[in-house]
Backbone bond lengths (Angstrom), bond angles and torsions (degrees), N, CA, C in turn:
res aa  C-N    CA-C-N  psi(-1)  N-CA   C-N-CA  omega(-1)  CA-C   N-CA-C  phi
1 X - - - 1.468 - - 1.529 109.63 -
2 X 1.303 112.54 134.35 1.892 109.78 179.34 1.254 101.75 -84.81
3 X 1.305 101.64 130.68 1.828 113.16 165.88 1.507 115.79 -95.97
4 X 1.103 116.71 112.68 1.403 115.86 -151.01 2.086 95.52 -116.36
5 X 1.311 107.68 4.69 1.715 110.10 -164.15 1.552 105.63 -137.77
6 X 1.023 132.88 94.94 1.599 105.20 -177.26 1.989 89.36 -155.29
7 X 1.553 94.70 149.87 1.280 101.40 -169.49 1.881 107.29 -134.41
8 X 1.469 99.96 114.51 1.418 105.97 -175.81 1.830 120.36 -119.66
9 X 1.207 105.60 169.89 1.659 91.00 179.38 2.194 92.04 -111.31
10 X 1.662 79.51 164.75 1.887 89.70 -165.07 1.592 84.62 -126.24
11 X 1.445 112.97 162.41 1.437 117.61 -157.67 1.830 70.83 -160.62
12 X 1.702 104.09 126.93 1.568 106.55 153.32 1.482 98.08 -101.94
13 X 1.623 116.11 167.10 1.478 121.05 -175.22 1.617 115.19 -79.09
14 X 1.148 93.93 133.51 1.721 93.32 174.14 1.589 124.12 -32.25
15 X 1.349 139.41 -175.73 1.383 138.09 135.20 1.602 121.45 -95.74
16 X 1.213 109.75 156.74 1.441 109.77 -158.08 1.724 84.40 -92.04
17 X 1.872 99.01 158.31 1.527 99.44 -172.72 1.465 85.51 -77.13
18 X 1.578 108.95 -176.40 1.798 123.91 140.08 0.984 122.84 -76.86
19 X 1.159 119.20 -166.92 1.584 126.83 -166.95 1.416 127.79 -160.07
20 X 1.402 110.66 104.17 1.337 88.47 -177.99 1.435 137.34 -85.64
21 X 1.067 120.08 154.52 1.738 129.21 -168.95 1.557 107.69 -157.69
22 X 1.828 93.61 171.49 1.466 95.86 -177.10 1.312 101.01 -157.80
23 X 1.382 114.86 156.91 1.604 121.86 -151.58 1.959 93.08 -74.35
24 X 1.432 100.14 145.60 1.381 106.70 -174.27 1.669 104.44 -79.59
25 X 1.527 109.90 -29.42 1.581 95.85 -164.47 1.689 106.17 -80.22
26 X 1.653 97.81 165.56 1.383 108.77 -164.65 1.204 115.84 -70.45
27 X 1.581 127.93 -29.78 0.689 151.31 132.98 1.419 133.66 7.39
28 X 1.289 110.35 -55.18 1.703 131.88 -171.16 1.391 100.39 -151.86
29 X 1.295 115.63 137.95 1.682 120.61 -178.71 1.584 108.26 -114.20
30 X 1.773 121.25 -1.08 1.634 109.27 -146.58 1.315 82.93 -84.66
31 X 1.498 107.03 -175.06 1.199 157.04 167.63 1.278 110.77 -44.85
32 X 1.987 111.25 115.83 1.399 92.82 166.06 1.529 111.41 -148.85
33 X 1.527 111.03 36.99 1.252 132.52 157.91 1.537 134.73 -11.11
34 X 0.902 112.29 92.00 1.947 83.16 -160.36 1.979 114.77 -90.32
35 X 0.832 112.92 176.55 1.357 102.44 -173.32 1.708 92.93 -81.11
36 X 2.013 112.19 174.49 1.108 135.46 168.21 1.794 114.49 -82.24
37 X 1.342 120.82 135.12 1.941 119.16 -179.45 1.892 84.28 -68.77
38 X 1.680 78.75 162.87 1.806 97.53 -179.80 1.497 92.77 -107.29
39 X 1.426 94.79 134.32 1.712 126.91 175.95 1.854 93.17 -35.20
40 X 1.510 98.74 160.36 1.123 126.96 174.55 1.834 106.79 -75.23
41 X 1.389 132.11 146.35 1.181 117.34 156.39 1.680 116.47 -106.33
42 X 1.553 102.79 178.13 1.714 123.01 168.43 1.465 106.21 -83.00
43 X 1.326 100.03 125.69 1.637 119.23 167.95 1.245 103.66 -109.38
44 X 1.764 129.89 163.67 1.170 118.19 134.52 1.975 104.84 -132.87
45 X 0.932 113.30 150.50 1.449 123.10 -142.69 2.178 97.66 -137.93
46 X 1.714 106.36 123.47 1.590 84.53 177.09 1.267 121.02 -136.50
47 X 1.169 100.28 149.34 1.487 137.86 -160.42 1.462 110.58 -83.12
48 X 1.527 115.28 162.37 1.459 94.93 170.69 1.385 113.17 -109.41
49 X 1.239 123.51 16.85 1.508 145.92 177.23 1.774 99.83 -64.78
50 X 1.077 117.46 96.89 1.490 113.29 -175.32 2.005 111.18 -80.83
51 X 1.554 79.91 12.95 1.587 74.39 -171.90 1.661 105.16 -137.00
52 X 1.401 86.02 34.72 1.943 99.67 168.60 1.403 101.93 -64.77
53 X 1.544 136.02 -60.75 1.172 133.00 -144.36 1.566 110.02 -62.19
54 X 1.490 121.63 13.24 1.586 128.03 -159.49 1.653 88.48 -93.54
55 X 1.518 131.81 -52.13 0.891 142.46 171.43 1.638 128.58 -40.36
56 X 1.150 109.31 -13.95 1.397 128.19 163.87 1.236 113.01 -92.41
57 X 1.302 156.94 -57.43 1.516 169.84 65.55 1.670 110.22 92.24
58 X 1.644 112.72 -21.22 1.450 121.79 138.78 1.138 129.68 -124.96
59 X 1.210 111.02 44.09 1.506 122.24 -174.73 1.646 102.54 -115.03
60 X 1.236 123.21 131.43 1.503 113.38 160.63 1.266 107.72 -100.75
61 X 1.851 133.50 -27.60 1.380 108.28 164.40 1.573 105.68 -150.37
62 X 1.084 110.38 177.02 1.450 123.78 -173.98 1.694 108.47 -124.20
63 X 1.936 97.45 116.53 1.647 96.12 -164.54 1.598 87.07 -112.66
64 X 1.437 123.15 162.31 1.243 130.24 175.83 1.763 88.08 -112.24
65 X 1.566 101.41 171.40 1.386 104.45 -179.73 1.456 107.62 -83.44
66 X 1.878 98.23 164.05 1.482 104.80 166.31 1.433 128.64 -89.86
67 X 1.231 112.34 153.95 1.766 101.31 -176.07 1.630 100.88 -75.93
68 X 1.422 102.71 175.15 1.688 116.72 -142.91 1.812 79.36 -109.90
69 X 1.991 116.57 144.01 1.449 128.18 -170.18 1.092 91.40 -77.24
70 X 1.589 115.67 139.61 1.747 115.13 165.90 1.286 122.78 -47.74
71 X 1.405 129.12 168.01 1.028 129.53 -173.83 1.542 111.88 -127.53
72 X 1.729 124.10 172.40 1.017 126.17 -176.39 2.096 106.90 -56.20
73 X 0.798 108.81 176.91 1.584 121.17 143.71 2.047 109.25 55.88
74 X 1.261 80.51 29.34 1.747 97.69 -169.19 1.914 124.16 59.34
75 X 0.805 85.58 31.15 1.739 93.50 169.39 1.828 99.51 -115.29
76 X 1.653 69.53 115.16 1.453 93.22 167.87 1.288 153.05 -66.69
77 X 1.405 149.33 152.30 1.247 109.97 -169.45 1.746 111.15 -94.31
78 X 1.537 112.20 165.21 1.283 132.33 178.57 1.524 113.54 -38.34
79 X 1.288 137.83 124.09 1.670 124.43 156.07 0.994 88.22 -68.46
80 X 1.310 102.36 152.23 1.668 141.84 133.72 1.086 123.76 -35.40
81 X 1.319 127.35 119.20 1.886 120.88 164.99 1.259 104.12 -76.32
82 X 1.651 100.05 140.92 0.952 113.51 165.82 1.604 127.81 -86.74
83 X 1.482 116.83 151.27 1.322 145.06 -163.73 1.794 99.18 -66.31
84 X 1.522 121.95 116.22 1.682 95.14 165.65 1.556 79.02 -142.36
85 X 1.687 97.54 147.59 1.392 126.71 -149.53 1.516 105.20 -111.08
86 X 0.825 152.24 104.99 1.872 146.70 -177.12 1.436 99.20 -73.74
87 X 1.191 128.49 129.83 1.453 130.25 -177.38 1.599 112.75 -162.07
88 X 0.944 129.87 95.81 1.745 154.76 156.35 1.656 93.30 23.58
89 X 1.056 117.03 143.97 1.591 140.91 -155.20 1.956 73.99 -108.57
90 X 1.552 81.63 136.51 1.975 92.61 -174.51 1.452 121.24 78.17
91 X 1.450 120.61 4.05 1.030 107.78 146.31 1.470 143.51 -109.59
92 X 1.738 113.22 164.60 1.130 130.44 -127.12 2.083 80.65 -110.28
93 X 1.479 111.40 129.66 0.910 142.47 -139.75 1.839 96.83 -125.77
94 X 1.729 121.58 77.26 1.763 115.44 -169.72 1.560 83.06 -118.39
95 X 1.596 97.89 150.30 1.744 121.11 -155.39 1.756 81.26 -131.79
96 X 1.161 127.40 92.90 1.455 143.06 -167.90 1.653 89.09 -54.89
97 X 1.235 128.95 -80.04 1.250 133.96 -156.39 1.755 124.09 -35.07
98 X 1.610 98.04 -40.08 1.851 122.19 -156.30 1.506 85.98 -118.74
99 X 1.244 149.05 -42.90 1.459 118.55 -140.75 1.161 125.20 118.40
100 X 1.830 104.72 -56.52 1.068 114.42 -172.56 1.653 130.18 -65.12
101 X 1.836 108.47 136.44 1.690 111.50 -169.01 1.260 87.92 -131.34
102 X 1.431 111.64 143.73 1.165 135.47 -174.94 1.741 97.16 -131.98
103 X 1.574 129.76 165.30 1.167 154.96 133.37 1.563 138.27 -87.65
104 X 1.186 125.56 147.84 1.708 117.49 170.93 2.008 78.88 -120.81
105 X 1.273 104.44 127.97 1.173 123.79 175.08 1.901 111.47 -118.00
106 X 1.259 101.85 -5.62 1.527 87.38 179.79 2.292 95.92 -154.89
107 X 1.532 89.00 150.95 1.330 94.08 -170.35 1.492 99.40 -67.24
108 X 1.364 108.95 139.82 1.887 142.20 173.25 1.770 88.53 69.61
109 X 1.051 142.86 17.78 1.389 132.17 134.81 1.923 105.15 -26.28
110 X 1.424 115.40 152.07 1.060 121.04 -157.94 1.534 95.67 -151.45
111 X 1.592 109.73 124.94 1.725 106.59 174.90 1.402 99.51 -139.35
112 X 1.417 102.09 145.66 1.860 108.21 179.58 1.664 85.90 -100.88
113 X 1.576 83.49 137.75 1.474 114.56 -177.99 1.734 111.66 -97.33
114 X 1.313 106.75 -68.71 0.976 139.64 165.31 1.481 130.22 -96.13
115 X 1.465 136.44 121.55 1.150 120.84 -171.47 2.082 110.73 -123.39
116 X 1.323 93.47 139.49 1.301 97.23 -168.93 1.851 131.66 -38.68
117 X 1.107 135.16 167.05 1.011 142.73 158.12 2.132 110.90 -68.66
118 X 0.983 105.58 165.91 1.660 107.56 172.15 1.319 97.62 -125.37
119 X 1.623 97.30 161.07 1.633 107.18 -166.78 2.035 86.85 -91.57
120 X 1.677 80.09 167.74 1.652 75.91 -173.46 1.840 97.32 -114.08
121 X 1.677 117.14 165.71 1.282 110.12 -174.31 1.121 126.13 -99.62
122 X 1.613 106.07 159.10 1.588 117.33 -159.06 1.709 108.30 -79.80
123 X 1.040 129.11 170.02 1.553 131.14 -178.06 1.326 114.98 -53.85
124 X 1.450 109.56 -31.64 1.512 124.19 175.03 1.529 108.79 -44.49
125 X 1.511 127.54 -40.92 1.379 145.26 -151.39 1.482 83.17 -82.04
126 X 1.275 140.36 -79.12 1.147 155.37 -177.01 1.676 129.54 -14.96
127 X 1.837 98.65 -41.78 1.098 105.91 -159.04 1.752 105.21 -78.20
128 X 1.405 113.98 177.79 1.638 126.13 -151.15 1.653 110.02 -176.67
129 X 1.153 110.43 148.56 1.318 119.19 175.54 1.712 114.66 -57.63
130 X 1.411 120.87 0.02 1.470 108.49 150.87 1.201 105.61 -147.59
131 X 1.489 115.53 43.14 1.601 109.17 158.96 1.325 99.26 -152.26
132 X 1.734 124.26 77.94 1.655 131.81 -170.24 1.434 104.44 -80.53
133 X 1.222 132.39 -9.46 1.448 151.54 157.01 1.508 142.83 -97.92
134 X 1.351 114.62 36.41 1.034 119.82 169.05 1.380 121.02 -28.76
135 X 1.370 122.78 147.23 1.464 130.43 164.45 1.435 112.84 -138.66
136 X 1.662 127.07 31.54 1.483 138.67 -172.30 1.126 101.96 -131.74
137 X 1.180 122.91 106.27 1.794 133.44 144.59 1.237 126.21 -91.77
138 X 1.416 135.04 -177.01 1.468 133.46 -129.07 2.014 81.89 -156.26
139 X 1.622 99.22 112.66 1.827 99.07 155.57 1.262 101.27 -81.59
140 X 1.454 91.37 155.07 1.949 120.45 -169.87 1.941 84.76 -79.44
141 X 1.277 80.94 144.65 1.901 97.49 166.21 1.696 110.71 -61.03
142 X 1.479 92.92 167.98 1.409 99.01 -179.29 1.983 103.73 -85.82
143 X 0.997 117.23 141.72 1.731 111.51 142.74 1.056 119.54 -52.81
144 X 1.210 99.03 147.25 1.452 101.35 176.06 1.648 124.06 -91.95
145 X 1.230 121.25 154.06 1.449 126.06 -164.45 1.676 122.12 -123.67
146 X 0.853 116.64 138.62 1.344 124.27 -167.44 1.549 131.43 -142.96
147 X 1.549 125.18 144.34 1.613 106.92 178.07 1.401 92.49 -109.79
148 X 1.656 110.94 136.43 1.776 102.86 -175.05 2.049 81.03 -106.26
149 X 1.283 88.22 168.43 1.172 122.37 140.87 1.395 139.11 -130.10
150 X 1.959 115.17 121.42 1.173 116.31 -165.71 1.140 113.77 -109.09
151 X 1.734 145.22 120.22 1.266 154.86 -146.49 1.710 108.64 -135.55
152 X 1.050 115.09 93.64 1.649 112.89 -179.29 1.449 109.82 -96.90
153 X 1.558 94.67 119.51 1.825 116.15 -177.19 1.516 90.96 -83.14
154 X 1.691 95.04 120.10 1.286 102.94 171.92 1.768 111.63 -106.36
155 X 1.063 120.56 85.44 1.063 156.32 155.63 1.754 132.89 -62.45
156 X 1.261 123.83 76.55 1.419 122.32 -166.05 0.827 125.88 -84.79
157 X 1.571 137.02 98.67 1.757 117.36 -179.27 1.643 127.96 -89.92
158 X 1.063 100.64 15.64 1.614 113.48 170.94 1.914 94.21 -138.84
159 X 1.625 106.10 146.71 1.344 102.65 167.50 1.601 94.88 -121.35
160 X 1.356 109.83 175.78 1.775 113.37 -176.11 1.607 76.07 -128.23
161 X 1.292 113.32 137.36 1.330 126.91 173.80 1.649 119.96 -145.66
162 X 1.328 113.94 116.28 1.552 109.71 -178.43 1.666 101.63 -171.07
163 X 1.677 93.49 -166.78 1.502 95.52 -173.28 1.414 112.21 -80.58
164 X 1.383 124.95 -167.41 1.720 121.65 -179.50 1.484 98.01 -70.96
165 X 1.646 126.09 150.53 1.266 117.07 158.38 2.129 121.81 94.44
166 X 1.787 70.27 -30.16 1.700 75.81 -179.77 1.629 135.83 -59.41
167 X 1.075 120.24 -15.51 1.858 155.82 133.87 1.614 104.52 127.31
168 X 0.875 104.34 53.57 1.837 121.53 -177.60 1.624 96.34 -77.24
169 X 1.508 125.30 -55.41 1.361 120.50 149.92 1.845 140.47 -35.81
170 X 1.463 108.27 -23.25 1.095 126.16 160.97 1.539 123.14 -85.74
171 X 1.546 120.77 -56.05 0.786 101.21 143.45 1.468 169.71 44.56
172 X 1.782 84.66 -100.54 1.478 109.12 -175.48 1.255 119.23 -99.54
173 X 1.384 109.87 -25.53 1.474 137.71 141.70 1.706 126.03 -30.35
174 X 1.452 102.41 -67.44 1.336 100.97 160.86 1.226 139.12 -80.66
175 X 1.399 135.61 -2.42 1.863 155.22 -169.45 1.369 91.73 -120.74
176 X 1.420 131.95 8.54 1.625 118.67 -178.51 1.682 113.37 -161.41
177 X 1.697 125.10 -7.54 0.826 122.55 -153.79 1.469 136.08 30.96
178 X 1.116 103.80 23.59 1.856 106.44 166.24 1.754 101.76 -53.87
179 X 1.297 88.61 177.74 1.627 114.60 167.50 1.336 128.37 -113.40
180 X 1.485 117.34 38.28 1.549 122.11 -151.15 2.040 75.87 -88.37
181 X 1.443 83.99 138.14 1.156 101.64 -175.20 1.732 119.89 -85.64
182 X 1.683 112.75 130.68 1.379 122.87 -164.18 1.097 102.26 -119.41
183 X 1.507 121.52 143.47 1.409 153.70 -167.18 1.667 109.41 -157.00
184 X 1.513 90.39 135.15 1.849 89.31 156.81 1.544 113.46 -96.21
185 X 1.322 123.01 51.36 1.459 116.32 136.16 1.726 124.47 -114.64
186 X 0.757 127.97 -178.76 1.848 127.93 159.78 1.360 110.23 -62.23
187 X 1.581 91.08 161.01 1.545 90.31 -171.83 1.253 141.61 52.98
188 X 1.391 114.00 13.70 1.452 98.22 176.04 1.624 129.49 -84.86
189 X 1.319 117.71 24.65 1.426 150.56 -157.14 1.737 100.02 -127.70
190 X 1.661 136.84 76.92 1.000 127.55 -153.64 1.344 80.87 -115.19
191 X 1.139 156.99 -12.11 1.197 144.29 -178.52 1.390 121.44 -125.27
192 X 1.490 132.81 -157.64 1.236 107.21 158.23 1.227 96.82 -111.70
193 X 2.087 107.57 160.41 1.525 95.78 -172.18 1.409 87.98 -142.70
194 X 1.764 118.54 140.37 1.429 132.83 -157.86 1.382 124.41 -119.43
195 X 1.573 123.62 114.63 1.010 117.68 178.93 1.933 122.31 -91.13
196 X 1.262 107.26 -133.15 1.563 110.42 174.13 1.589 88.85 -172.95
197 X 1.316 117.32 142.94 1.283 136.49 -165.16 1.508 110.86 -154.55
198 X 1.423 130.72 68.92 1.659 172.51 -139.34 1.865 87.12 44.51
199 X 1.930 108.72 -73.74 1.783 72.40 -167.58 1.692 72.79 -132.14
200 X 1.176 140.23 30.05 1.722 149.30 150.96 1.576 104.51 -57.91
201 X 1.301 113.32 117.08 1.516 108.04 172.64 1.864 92.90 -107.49
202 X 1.540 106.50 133.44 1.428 111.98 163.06 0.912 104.61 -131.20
203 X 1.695 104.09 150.77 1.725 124.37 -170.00 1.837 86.87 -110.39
204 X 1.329 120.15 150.47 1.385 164.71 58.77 1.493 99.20 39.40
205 X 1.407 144.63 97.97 1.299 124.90 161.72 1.228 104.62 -144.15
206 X 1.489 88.15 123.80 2.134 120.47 -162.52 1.565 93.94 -44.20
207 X 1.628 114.23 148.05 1.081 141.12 178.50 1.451 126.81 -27.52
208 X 1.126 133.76 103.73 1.388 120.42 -159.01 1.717 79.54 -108.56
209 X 2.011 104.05 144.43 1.567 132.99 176.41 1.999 97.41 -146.98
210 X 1.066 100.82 159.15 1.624 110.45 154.51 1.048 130.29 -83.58
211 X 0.815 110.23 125.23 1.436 134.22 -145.23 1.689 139.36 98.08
212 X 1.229 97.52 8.59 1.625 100.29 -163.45 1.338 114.55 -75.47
213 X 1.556 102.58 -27.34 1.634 118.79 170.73 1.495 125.40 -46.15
214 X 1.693 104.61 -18.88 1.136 100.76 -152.94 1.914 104.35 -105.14
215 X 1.527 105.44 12.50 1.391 93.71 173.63 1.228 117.65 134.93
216 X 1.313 103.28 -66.54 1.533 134.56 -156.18 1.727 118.32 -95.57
217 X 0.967 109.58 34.98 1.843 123.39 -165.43 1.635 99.19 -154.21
218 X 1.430 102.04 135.44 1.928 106.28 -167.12 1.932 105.36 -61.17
219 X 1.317 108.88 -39.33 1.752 116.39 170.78 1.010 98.67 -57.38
220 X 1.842 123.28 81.36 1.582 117.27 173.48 2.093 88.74 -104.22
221 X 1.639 115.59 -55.22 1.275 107.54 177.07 1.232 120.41 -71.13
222 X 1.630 120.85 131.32 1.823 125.47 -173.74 1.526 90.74 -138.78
């Protein structure tokens, strides 16, 4: 079944705090704290798979990673990878909180959803000609968080039109890699089912006979 409506929350990854530290040898006592990596962010990125959005459908949210806590001796901590989302070419991109709607209009188009947190700095950052000993570091910001809503305009600019059987399901199958489902009987095409063909979306449209208008034949939705 295509899920063409589904509404989730997006989480970019925190930033890692700093840390404070101080050089072990006897030698030298300062500061060598290193800062925290900055969180991973939310992408969403599109595909011509019109039937990505199914993959969300037990998801309630999508977290990117957090950046990694500084470490002693100036090693820093790890960023976060960021989150990138495969989601159906034509869909409509609503940011619940702001207003803001965006589109992916073309395949591997790329939109930041969510944008990361920053790592925060280590004691090292701190220090100064009258404070060679810091003991104050900096937590990494939050990511930012969001509830999207994702709405796929199903919109066809090619239709496949014929009798039951005629291989309009095949087809569309092969010029799009969909999964429109094939059988050697009639009808096995009860809905319409949509591929993408570079940035051409064609629908699949169930078996048209005379009589179909009238009720009584499984091609009732066209």
């Amino acid at each position: 079944m295509l899920i063409d409506n589904i509404t989730i929350r997006v989480r970019a990854g925190n930033g890692g705090d700093g840390t404070v530290a101080f050089n072990t040898n006897l030698m030298s006592r300062g500061p060598t704290g290193a800062d925290g990596g900055h969180g991973g962010s939310v992408y969403f990125e599109g595909v011509s798979d019109l039937n990505a959005l199914s993959q969300f459908s037990n998801k309630k949210e999508l977290i990117a990673e957090d950046g990694g806590k500084g470490g002693q001796q100036f090693r820093d901590g790890s960023d976060g990878k960021d989150l990138i989302c495969k989601i159906p070419v034509g869909t409509v991109i609503n940011t619940i909180e702001n207003g803001n709607v965006q589109e992916i209009l073309h395949i591997g188009e790329r939109i930041l959803i969510a944008k990361s947190g920053h790592g925060g700095r280590g004691n090292f950052k701190f220090r100064s000609s009258t404070n060679t000993t810091p003991k104050e570091s900096e937590k990494g910001t939050l990511g930012e968080d969001f509830t999207i809503r994702l709405e796929l305009k199903l919109i066809a600019d090619i239709g496949l039109v014929g009798l039951p059987n005629a291989g309009k399901s095949s087809l569309l199958n092969e010029l799009t890699r969909a999964k429109s489902k094939v059988a050697n009987y009639p009808f096995t095409t009860l809905e319409p089912s949509l591929g993408v063909y570079y940035e051409l979306i064609l629908a699949d449209i169930p078996g048209l006979i005379e009589g179909a208008s009238g009720g009584n034949l499984p091609n009732q939705k066209i």
